[in-house]
C-alpha positions in Angstrom: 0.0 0.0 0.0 2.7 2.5 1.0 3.5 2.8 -3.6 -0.3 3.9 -3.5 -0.9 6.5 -1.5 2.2 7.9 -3.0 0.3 8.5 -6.1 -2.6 10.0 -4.5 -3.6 13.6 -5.0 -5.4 16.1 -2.6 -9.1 14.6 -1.5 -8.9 11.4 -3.0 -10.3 8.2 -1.5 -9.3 5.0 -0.9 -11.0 1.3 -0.4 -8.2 -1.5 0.3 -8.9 -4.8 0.9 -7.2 -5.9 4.0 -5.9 -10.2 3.8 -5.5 -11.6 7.2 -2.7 -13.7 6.0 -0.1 -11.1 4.7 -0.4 -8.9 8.0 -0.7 -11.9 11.0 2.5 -13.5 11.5 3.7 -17.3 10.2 2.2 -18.2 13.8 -1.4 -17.6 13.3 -1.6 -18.4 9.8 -3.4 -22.1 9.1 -3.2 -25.0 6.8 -3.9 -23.2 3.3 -3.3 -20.2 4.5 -6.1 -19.4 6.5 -6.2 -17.6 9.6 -8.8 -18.7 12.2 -8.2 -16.8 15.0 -10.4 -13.8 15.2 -7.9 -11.9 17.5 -5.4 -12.6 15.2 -7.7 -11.0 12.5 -8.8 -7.9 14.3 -5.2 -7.2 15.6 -4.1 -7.3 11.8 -6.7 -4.8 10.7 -6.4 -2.8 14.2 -2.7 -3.0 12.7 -3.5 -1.7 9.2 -5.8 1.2 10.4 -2.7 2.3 12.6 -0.2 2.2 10.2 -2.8 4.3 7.5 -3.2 7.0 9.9 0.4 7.1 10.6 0.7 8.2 7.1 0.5 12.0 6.9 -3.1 13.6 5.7 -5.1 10.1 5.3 -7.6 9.4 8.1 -9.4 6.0 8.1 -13.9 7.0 7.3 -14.8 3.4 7.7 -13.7 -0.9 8.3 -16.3 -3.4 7.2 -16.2 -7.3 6.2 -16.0 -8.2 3.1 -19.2 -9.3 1.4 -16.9 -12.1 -0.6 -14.0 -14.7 1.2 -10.5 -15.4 0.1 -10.5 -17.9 -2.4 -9.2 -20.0 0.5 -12.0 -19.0 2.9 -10.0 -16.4 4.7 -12.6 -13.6 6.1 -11.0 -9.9 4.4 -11.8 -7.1 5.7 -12.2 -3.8 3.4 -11.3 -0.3 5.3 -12.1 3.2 3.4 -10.0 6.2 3.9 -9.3 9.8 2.9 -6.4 11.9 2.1 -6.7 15.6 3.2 -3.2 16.8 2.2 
């Protein structure tokens, strides 16, 4: 994400699709590459919304499931934000 919101211009918007599995470590990742452990999930997110606002000028507007699963049944999460350089 950090390429993207390189590129972004004053008052654009973003929706990312946050994947359990690239944020959790080795630990809480499953066989296929599924995470089960809801903690671990909502610490990954918690995690991402953290590190967005971190970034200077973009402020997190909302974090809801995913209508659709990973292909491998992992639950996503998408989380909306705004740049107000």
């Amino acid at each position: 994400m950090p390429a993207a919101l390189k590129l972004a211009a004053p008052g654009c918007w973003l929706v990312a699709l946050i994947k359990p599995q690239f944020e959790v470590g080795p630990d809480a990742v499953g066989k296929g590459g599924v995470v089960r452990d809801e903690a671990a999930r909502s610490r990954a997110v918690e995690g991402v919304r953290a590190w967005l606002e971190s970034q200077p000028g973009w402020r997190a507007v909302g974090i809801v499931p995913s209508p659709i699963r990973g292909g491998d049944g992992n639950i996503e999460t998408l989380i909306g934000a705004h740049y107000d350089a």
